[in-house]
N, CA, C and O atoms as a GROMACS GRO file, in nm:
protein
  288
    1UNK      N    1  -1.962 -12.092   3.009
    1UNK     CA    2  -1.818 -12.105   3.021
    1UNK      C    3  -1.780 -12.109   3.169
    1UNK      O    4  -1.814 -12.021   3.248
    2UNK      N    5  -1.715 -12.204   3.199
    2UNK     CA    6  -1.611 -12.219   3.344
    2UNK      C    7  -1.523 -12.096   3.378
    2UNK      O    8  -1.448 -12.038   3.299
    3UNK      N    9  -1.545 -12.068   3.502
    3UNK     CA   10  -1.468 -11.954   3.549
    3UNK      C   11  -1.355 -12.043   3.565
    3UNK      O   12  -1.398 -12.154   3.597
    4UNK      N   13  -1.232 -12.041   3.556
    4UNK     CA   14  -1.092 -12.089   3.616
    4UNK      C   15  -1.015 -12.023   3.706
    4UNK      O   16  -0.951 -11.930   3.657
    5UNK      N   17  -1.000 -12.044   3.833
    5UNK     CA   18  -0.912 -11.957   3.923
    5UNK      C   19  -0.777 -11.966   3.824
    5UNK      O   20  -0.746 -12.048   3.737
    6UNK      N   21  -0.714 -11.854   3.870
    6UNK     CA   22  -0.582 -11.762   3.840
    6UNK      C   23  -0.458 -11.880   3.788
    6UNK      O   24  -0.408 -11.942   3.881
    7UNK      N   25  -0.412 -11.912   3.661
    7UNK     CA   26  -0.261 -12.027   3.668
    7UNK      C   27  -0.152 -11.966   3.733
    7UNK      O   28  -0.109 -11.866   3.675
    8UNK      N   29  -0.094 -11.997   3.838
    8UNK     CA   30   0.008 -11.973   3.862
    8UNK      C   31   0.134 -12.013   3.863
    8UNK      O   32   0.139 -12.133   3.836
    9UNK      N   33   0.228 -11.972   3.879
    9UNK     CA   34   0.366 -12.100   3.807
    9UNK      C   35   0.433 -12.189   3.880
    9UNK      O   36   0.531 -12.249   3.835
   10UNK      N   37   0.372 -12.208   4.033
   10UNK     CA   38   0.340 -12.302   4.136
   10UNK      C   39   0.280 -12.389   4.036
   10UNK      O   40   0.361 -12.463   3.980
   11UNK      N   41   0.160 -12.398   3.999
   11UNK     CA   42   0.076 -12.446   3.916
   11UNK      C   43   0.131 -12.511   3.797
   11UNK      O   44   0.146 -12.633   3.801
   12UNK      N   45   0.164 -12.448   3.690
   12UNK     CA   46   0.255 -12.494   3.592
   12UNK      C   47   0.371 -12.580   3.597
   12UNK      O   48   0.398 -12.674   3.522
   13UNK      N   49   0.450 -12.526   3.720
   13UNK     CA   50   0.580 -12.659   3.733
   13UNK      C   51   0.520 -12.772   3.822
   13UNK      O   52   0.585 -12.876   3.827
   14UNK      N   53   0.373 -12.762   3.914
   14UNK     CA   54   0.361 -12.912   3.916
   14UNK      C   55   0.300 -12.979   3.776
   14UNK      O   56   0.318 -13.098   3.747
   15UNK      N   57   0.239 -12.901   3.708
   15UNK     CA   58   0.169 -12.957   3.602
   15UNK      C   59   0.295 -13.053   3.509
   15UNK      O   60   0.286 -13.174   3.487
   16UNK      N   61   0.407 -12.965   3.464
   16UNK     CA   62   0.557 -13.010   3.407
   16UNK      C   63   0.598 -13.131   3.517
   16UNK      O   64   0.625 -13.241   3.467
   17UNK      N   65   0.604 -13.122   3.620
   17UNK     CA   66   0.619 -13.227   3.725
   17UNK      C   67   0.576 -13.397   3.727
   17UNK      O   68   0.647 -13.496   3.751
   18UNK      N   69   0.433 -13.385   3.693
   18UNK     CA   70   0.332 -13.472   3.663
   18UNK      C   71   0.316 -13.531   3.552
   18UNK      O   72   0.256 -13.635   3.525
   19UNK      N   73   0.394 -13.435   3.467
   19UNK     CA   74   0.374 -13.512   3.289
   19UNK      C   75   0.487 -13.580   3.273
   19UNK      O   76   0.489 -13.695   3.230
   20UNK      N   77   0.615 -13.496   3.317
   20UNK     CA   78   0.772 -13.577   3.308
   20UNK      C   79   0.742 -13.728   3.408
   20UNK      O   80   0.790 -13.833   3.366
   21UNK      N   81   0.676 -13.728   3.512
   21UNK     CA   82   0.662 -13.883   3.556
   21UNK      C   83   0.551 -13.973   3.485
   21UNK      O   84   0.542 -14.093   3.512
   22UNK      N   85   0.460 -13.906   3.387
   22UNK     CA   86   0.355 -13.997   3.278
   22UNK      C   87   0.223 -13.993   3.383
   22UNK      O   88   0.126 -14.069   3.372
   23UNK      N   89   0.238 -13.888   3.487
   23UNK     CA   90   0.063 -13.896   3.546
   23UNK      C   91  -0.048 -13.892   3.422
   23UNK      O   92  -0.010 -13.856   3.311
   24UNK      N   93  -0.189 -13.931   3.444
   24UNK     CA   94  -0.268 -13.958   3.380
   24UNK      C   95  -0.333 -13.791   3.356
   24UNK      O   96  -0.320 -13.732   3.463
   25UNK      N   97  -0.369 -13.738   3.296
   25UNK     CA   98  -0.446 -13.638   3.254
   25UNK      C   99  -0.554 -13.627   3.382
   25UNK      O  100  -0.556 -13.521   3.446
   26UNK      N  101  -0.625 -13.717   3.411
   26UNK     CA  102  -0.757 -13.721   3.535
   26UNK      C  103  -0.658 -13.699   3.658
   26UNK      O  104  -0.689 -13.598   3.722
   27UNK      N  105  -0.573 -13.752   3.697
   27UNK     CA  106  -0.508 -13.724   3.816
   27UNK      C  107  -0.447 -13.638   3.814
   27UNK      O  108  -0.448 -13.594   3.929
   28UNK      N  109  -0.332 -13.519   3.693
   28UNK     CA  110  -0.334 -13.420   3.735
   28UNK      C  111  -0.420 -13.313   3.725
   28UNK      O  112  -0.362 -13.211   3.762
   29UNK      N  113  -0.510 -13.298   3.698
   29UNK     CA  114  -0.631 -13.260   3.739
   29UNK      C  115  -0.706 -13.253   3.839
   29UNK      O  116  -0.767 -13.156   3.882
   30UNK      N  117  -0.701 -13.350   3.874
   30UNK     CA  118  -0.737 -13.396   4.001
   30UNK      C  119  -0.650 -13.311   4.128
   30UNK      O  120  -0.697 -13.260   4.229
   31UNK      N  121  -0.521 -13.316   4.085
   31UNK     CA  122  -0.426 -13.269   4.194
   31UNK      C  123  -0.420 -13.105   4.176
   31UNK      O  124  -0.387 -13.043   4.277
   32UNK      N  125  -0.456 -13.009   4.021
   32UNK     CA  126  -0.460 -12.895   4.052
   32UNK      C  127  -0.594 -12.868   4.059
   32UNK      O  128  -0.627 -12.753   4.033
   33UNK      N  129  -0.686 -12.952   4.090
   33UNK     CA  130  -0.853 -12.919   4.092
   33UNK      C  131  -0.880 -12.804   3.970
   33UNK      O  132  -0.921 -12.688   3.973
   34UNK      N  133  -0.841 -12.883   3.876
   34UNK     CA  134  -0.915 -12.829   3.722
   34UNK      C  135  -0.985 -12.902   3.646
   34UNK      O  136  -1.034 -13.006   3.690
   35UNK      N  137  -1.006 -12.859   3.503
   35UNK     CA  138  -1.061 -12.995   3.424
   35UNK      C  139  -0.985 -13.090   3.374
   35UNK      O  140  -0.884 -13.110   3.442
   36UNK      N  141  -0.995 -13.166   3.266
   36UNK     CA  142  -0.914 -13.257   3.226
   36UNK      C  143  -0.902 -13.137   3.107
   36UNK      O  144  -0.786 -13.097   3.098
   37UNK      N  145  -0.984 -13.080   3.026
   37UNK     CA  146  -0.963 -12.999   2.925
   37UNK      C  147  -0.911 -12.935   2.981
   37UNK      O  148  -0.797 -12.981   2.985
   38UNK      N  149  -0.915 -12.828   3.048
   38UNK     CA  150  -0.826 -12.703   3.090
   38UNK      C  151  -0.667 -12.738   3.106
   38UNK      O  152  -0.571 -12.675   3.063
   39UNK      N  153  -0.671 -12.855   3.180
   39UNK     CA  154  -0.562 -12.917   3.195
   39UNK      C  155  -0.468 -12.956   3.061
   39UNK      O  156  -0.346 -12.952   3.071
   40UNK      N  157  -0.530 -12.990   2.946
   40UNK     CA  158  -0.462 -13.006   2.838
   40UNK      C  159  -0.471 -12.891   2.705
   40UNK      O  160  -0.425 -12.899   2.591
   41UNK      N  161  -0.552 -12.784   2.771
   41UNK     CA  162  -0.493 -12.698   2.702
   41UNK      C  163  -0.396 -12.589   2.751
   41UNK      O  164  -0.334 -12.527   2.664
   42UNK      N  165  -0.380 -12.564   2.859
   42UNK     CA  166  -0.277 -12.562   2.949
   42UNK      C  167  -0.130 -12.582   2.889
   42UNK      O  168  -0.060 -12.495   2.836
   43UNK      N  169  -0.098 -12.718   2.910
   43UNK     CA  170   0.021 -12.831   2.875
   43UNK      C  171   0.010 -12.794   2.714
   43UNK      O  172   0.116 -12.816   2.656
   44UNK      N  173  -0.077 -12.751   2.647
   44UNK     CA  174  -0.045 -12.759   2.460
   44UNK      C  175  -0.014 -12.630   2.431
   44UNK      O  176   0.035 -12.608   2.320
   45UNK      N  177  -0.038 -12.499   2.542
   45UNK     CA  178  -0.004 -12.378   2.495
   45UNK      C  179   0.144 -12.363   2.560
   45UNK      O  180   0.240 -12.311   2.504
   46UNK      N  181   0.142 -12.412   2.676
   46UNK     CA  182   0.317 -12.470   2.717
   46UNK      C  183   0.428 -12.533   2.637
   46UNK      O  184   0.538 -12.501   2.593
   47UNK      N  185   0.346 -12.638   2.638
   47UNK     CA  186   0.444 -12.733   2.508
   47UNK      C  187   0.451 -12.878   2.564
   47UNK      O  188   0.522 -12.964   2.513
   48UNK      N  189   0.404 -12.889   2.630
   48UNK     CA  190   0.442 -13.024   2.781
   48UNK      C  191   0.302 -13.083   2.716
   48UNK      O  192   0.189 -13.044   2.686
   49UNK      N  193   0.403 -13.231   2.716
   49UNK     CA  194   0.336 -13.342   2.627
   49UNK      C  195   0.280 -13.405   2.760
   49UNK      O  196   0.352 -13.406   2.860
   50UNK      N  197   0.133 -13.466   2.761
   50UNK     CA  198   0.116 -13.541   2.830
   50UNK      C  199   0.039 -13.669   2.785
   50UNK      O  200   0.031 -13.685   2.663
   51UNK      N  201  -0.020 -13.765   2.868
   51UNK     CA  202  -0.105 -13.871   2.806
   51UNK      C  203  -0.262 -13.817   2.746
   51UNK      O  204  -0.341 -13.725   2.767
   52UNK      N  205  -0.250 -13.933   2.660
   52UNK     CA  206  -0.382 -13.919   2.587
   52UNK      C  207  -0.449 -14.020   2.658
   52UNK      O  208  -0.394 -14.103   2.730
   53UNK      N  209  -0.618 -14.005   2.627
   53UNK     CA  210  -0.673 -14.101   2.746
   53UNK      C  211  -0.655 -14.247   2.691
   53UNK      O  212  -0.675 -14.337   2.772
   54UNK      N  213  -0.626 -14.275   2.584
   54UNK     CA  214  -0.579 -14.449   2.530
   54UNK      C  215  -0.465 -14.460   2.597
   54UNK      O  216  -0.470 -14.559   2.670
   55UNK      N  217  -0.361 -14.400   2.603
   55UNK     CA  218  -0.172 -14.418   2.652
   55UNK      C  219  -0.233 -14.423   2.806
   55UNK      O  220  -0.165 -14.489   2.884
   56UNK      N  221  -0.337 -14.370   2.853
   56UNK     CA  222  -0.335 -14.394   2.983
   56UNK      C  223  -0.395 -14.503   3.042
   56UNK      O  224  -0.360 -14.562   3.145
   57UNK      N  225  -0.514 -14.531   2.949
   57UNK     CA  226  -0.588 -14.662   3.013
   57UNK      C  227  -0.472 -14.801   2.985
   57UNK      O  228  -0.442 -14.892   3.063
   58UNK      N  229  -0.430 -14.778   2.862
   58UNK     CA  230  -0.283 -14.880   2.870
   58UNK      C  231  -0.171 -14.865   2.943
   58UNK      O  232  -0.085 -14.954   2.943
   59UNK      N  233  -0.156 -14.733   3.027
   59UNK     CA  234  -0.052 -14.796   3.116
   59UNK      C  235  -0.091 -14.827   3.280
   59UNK      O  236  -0.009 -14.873   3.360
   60UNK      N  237  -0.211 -14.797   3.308
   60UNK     CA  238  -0.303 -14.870   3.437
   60UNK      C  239  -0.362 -15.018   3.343
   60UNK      O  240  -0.468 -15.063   3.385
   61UNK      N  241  -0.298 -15.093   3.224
   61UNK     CA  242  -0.368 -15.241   3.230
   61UNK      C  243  -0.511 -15.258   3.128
   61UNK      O  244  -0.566 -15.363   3.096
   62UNK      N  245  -0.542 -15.148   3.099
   62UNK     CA  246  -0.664 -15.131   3.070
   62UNK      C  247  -0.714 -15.204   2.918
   62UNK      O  248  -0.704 -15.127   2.822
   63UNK      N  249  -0.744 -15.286   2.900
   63UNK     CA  250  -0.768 -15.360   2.748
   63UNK      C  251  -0.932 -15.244   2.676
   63UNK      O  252  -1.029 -15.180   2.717
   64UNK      N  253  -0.861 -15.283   2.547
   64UNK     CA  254  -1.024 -15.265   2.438
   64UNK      C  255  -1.137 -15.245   2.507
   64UNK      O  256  -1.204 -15.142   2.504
   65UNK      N  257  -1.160 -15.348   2.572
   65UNK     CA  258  -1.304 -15.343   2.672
   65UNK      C  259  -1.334 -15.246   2.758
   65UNK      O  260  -1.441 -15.233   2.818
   66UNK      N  261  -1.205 -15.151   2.765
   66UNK     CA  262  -1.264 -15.048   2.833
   66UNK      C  263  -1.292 -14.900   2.779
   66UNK      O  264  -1.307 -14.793   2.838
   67UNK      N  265  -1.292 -14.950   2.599
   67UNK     CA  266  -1.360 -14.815   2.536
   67UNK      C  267  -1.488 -14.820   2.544
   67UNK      O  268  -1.542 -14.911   2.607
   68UNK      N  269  -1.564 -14.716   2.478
   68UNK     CA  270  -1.637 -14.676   2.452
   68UNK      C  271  -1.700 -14.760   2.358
   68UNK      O  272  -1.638 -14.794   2.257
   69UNK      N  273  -1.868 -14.816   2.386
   69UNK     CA  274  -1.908 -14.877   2.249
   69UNK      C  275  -2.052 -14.792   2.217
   69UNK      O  276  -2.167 -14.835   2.227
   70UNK      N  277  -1.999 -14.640   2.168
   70UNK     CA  278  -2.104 -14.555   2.114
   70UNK      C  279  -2.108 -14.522   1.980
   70UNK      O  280  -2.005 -14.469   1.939
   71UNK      N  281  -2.176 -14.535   1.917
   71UNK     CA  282  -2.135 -14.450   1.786
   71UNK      C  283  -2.198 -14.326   1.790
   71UNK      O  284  -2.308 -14.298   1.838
   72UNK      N  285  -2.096 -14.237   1.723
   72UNK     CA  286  -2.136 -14.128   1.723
   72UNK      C  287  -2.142 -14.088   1.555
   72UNK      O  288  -2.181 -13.977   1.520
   0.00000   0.00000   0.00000
């Protein structure tokens, strides 16, 4: 298990910050140096809706071709 430094509510209102403008899940992450998971469970125990990684590759342009062709 990942240690996570401390959330603080610095932390939280940029997180609310980032979702009200449609940042991507990887970039705010990126910007509070967390995970992408931590990051969205975060935002789901909050309540703050953010992108899913399909809503995001479609709003950077991103076609079909850029899923995944694994089966699992």
């Amino acid at each position: 298990m990942v240690k996570h430094a401390p959330w603080t509510p610095a932390d939280l209102e940029i997180l609310k910050a980032l979702a009200k403008v449609g940042a991507s899940p990887l970039r705010i992450a990126a910007k509070l140096k967390r995970t992408v998971s931590f990051i969205r469970n975060i935002a789901r125990q909050h309540g703050i809706k953010i992108k899913t990684t399909k809503e995001a590759r479609r709003s950077y342009g991103l076609g079909p071709q850029w899923t995944s062709n694994r089966n699992f």
